[in-house]
C-alpha positions in Angstrom: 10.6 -16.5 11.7 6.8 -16.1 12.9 6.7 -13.8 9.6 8.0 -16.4 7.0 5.5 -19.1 8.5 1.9 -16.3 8.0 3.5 -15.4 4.7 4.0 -18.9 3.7 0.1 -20.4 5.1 -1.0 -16.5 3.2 0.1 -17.4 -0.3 -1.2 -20.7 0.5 -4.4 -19.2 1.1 -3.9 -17.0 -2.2 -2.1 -13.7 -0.6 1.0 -11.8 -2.1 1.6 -10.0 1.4 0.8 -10.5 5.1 -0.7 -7.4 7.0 0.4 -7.2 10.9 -1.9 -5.3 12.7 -2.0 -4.2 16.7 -6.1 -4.6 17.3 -7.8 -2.4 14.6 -4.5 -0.4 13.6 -2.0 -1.6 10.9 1.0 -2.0 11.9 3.3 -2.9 9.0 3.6 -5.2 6.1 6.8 -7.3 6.1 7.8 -6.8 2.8 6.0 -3.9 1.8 4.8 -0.2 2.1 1.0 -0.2 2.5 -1.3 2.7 1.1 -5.0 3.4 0.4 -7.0 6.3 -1.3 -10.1 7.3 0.1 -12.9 8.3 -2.4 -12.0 12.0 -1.7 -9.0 11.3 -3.2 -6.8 11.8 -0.3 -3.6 9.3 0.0 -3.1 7.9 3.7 -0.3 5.3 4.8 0.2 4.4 8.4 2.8 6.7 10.2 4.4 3.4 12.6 5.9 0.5 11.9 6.1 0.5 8.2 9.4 0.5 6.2 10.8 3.9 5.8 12.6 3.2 2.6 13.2 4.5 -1.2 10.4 3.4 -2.6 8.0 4.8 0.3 9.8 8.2 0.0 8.9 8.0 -4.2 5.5 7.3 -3.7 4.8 9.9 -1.2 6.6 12.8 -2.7 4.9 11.9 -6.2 1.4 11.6 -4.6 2.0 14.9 -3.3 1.7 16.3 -6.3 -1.6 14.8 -7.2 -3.3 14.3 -3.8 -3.4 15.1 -0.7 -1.3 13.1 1.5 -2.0 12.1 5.5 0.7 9.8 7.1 -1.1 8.5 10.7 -3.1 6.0 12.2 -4.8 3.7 9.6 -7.6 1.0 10.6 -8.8 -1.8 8.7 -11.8 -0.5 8.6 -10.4 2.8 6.6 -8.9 -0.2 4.5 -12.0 -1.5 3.7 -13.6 1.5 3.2 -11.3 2.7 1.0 -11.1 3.5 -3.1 -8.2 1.6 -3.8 -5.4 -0.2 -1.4 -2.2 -1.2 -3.0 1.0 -2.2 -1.7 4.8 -0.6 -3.0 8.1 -2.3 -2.5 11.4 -2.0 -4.7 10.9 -5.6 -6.4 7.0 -5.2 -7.0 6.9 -1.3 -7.3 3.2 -1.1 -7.0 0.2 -3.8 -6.3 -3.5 -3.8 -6.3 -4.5 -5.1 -3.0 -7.6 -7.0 -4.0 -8.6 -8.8 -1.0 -8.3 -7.8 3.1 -8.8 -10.8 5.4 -11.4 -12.8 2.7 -13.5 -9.7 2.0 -13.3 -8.3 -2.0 -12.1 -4.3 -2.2 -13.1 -2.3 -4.8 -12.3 -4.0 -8.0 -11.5 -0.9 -10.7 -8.0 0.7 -10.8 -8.5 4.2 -9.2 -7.7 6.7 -11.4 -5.4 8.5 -9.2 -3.7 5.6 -8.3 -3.3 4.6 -12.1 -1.6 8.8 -12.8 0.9 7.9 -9.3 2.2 4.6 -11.0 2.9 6.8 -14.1 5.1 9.1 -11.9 6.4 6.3 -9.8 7.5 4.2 -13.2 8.7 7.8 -14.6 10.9 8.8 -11.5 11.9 5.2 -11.4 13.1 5.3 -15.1 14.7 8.8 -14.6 16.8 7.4 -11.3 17.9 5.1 -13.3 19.3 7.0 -16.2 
């Protein structure tokens, strides 16, 4: 219940997704899988508390064969930080985070990020066929 009221004062505010976090750490997104790619180019995504479903499973296993992947403890500090943080779920599939908590993130596409949505639409398509 404490979940539909943050989501509901966030997209008031003009958020797609609400971000729980435990101090620094990120926790979990309600709705959503929650990833960021570092300027090295690595992938990371927290290792607690976020969904463990299909989508999740796509994205990591096609980032794998891009990237290097690291599933642990992320901050919102490693958010900001970051190249590019987007957000994967089954009905949105993958979305630019473009805000964190009022500040802007980067605002170009990453290219990695742009070659895992080409996978993630292809394996998609392909599950589906």
């Amino acid at each position: 219940l404490m979940g539909i009221r943050l989501l509901q004062q966030a997209k008031m505010e003009g958020y797609n997704e609400v971000l729980y976090l435990h101090g620094e750490l990120v926790t979990e997104c309600p709705r959503a899988n929650l990833f960021a790619i570092t300027h090295n180019g690595v992938l990371l995504t927290p290792d607690a508390g976020m969904l463990q479903g299909v989508t999740r499973s796509r994205v990591l296993r096609s980032a794998a064969t891009l990237m290097p992947v690291e599933v642990g403890p992320l901050t919102t500090a490693t958010l900001l930080a970051a190249a590019e943080v987007f957000t994967t779920s089954t009905t949105r599939v993958m979305q630019r985070v473009s805000r964190l908590n009022g500040t802007l993130l980067t605002n170009a596409p990453h290219p990695l990020a742009r070659q895992l949505y080409s996978l993630l639409l292809h394996d998609l398509h392909a599950a589906l066929a």
